[in-house]
Every structure is written in C-alpha cells, then in structure tokens.
C-alpha positions in Angstrom: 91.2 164.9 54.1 89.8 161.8 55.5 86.5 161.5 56.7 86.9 159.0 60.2 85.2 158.5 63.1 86.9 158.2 66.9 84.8 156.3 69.4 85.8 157.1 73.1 86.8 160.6 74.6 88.4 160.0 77.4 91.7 161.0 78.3 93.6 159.8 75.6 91.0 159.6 72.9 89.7 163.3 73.7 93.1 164.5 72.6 93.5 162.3 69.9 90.4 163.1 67.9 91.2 166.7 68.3 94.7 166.1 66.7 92.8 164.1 63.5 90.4 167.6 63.1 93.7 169.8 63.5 95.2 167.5 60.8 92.0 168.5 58.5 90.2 165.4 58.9 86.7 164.8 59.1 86.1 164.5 62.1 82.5 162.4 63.8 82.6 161.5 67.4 81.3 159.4 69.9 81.3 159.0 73.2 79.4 156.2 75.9 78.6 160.3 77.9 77.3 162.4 75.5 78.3 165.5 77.6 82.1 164.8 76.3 81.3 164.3 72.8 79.6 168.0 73.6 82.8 169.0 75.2 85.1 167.9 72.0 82.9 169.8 69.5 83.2 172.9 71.3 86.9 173.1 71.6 87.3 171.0 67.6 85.6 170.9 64.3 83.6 168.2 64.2 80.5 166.6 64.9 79.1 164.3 67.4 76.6 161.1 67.3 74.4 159.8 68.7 75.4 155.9 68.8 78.9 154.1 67.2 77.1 153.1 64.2 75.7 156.8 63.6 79.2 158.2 64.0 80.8 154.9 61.5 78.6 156.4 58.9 80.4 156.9 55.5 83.6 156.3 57.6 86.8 155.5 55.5 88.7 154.8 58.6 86.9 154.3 62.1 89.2 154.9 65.4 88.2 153.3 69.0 89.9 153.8 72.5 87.5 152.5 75.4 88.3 150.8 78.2 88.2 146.6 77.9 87.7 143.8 75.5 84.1 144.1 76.6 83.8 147.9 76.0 85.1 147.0 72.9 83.0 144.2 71.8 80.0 146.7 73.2 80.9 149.8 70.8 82.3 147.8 67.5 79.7 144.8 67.6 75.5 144.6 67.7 72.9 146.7 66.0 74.3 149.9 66.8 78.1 148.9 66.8 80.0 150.5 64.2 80.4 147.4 62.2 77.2 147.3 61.5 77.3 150.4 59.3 80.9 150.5 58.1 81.1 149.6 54.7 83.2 147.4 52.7 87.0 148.9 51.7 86.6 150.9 55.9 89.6 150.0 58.2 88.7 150.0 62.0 91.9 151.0 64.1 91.5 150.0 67.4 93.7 152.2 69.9 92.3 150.4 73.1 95.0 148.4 75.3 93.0 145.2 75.2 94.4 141.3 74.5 95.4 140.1 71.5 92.6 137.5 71.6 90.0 140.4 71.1 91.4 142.1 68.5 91.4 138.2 66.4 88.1 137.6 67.0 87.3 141.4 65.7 89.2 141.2 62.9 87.6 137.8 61.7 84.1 139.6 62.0 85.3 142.6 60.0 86.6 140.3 57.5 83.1 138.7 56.5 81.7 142.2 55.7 85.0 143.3 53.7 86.0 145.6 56.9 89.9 145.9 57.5 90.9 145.7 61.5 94.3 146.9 62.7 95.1 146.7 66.6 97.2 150.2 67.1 97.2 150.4 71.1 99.7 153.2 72.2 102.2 154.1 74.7 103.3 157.6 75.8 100.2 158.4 78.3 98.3 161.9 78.8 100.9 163.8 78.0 101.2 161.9 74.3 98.0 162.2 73.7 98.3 166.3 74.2 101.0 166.7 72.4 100.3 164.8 69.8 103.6 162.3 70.6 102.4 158.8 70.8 103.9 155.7 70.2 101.5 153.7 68.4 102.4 149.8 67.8 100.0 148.1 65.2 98.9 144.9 63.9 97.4 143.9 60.5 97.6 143.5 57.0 100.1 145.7 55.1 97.6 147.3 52.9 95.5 148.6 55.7 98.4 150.3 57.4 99.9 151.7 54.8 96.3 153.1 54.1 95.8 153.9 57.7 99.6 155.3 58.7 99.3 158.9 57.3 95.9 159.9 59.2 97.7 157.6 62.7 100.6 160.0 62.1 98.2 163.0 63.4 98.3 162.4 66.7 101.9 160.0 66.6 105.5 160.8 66.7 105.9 156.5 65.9 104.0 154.2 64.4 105.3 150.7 63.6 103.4 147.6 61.7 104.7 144.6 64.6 102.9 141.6 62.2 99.5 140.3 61.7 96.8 141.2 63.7 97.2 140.6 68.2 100.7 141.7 67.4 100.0 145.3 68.1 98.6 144.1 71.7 101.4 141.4 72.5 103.8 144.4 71.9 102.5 146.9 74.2 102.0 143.5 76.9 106.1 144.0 76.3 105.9 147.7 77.2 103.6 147.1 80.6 105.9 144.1 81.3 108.6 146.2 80.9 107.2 149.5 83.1 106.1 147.4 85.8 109.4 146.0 86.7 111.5 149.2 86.4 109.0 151.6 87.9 109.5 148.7 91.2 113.0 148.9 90.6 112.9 152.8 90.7 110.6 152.9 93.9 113.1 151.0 95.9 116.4 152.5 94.5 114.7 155.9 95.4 113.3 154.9 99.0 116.7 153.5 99.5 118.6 156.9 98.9 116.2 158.7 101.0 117.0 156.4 104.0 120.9 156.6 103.7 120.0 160.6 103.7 121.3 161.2 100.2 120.5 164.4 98.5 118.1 162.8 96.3 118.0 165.8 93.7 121.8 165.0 93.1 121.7 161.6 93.0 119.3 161.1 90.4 121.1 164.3 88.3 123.4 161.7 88.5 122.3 158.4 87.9 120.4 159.3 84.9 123.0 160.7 83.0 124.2 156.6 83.2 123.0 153.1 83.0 119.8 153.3 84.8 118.5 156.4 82.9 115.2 155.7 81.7 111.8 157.5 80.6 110.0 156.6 83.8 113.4 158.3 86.0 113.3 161.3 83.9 109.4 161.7 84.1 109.1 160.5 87.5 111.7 160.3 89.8 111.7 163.6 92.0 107.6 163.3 92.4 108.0 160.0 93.6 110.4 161.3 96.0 108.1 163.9 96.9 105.1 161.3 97.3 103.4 163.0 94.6 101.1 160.6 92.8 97.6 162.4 91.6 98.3 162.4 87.7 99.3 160.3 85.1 98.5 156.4 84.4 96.1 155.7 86.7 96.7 152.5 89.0 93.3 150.7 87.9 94.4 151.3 84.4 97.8 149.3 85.1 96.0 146.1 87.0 93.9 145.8 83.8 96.6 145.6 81.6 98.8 143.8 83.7 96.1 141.1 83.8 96.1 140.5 80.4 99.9 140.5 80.3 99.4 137.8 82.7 96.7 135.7 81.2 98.4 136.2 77.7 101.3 134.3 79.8 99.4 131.4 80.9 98.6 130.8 77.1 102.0 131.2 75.9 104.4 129.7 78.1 106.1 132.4 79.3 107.2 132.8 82.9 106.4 136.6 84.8 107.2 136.3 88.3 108.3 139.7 88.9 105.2 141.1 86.6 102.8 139.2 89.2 104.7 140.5 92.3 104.2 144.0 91.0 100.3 143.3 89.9 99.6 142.5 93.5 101.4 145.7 94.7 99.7 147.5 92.9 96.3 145.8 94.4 98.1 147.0 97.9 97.6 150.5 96.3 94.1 150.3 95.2 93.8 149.0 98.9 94.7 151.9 100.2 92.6 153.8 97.9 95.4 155.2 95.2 92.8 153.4 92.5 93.8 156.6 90.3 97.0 157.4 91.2 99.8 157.4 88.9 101.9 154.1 88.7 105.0 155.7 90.2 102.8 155.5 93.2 104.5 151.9 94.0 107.3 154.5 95.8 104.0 154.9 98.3 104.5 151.2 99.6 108.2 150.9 100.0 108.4 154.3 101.5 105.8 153.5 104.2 105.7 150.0 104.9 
C-alpha cells in the first residue's frame, strides 16, 4: 500500500483515483469543486481535502489531472500547491495533457526541494479511465518510474518511460497528431459511402477487417454514420491539445498542415455549438456542408 494523493476528479481522474483505492492504496483527494471530492468518497475509500497541499500531506507519490498548463501551475505551485508540502524522496506524476514546456519548468522546481516529477499524460479516453485500461506514456528519471510504475499500473493496461522529462507530452502530441488526421480521414470516407448509397453497416464490416482498420473505425464508425456525437472526447478538449501540438511545432521545426486544417474544423464545430461533442463529430461538417 501506498499512501498518494490524486488532484482533479473529473472524468478521467474520478475513475482513476477510484482504481488506486481498489488497488489498496491510500487514497487523499482533491478536487477545484469540493462536491466531487464528496462524490468520490462516497462511492471509494478514501478521504478528501480541503486544498492540494492538505491532500500532498505525507504523500509518497502525488497524482494530478486538471485541465491546462495554468490549472496546473495553480494546483502544484503557491502556498497551498502541493509542492509546497511534499517532501523530499515524493514523486509528483502529472496525468494532465499539457506541453512539454510545463512539465520542464515543474520538474526543475521539484528538483530544488528533492521532489521527483514524471509527465504520465494518457490516452484511451472515458472508457480507459472506467475500466481501468489506459495507456499512459511517461517522462522522467528511471528511478522515479520504476518507483512510480507499480501504483500507475492501477488504473493502466500500458505504461512506457519515452525519455527524460516533456517526453511523456511530445508523445501523446504524436497521438492527437495522429487522431486528428484519421478521424478527418474517417468522416469523409464515411460521408462518401453514404452518398454513393452504400450499405454503410457492410462496408465498414468490411473495411475494418483490412488496411484502414483502426481504433477510432471500430469505436466510432457507425455513430458517426448515425450523427451521433454527445459522448466521448469532448471537442474543446481536442482544440486545447491540438494547440499545443501546434505551438510545440513552431518551436521544433516540424511542419502540420493537415493537423491545422483539422484544428480549425474543429473551431467550425464549436461554432455550431458541438463544444462538447465527441471528436468523431468532424463527420457533422462533411455530412452537412
């Protein structure tokens, strides 16, 4: 048993802080709404604070999934940010999809007071969470993760060191990268059988047992075709990360032309108020332009 704290409950980090109490763990909570830190202790054994630096008391590992870099900076840093009452030999793992430059600048800050900072963001959405099935990519010092891996693995089905520390982020920048383009890719393929007057339930039967099979066909495909989009990834949640996939860009070189088409499509969504629908919701614009 490890005692840890997990700082955010929302709909990943809810789940994910039950899984560390099912797991045995002690368990200390907070959340920015204190009603949801009062939700998670009625349905989990545990305890809630009061403030990130109440719950990072005694902590031997603190976990945090908020929104933003600034979210972050606003729970982890200050007077009652858990830094300031983690103690020297604690490893903050930092679940947040935020940029790489955030997660630097945190772990230089937990370095002067002996605090260990691994970026872990994860892929695998709501459902992961629930199930306990995420992906989680990390970046840090060995010695941290290796300390840090077996409690991760509570709420994981994969969890992989990528390098030092912004690796973690730069690798789920990959993932978004790679999601935006194909879930485009997907909308138009599957708009396109539904004009020609295909039997779309056949088609992709068919087309995912071959070279375009992918997680987002099998997941997503016949809702899209439906125009069924109020779950999943929310659309606001994709802009923010495909910002920093983009502003990561600027700094390293690379070129994203189709990840910046797809950004503003997805700003023609929010438009049209689908701010929370799932990101399969791109299917909405082809199919009614």
């Amino acid at each position: 048993m490890t005692k840890v704290a997990f700082i955010g409950l929302g709909v990943m980090g809810f789940p994910m802080a039950g899984h560390l109490a099912a797991a045995g763990h002690d368990v200390t909570v907070y959340n920015r709404t204190p009603a949801k830190a009062e939700a998670w202790t009625g349905q989990h054994k545990g305890s809630a604070a009061a403030s990130p630096r109440e719950a990072a008391a005694g902590a031997e590992i603190v976990f945090s999934c908020v929104g933003n870099d600034d979210d972050l900076r606003s729970v982890i840093l200050g007077g009652e940010g858990a830094f300031a009452e983690m103690g020297e030999g604690s490893i903050l793992v930092d679940n947040t999809t935020a940029s790489a430059e955030v997660a630097r600048e945190l772990a230089a800050t937990g370095a002067e007071s002996g605090i260990a900072f691994i970026d872990a963001p994860v892929s695998g959405g709501q459902a992961g969470a629930e199930n306990g099935q995420l992906t989680v990519m990390c970046g840090g010092e060995r010695a941290a993760f290796d300390r840090a891996r077996p409690v991760i693995d509570a709420f994981a089905r994969a969890v992989t060191l990528m390098g030092p520390v912004g690796a973690g982020q730069l690798t789920k920048m990959v993932n978004q990268i790679c999601i935006a383009g194909l879930l485009q890719g997907l909308s138009e393929g599957m708009n396109f059988g539904q004009k020609a007057g295909l039997d779309m339930e056949k088609v992709i039967d068919v087309i995912s047992k071959g070279a375009a099979q992918s997680w987002q066909m099998d997941n997503r495909a016949v809702t899209m075709c439906e125009g069924k989009f109020d779950f999943g990834f929310a659309v606001d949640w994709m802009r923010k990360d495909l910002g920093i996939c983009l502003t990561e860009a600027q700094n390293n070189g690379a070129r994203l032309p189709v990840t910046a088409l797809v950004d503003q499509f997805y700003a023609q969504v929010q438009a049209c108020g689908g701010n929370r629908w799932d990101t399969s919701s791109l299917m909405h614009l082809v199919a009614n332009d």
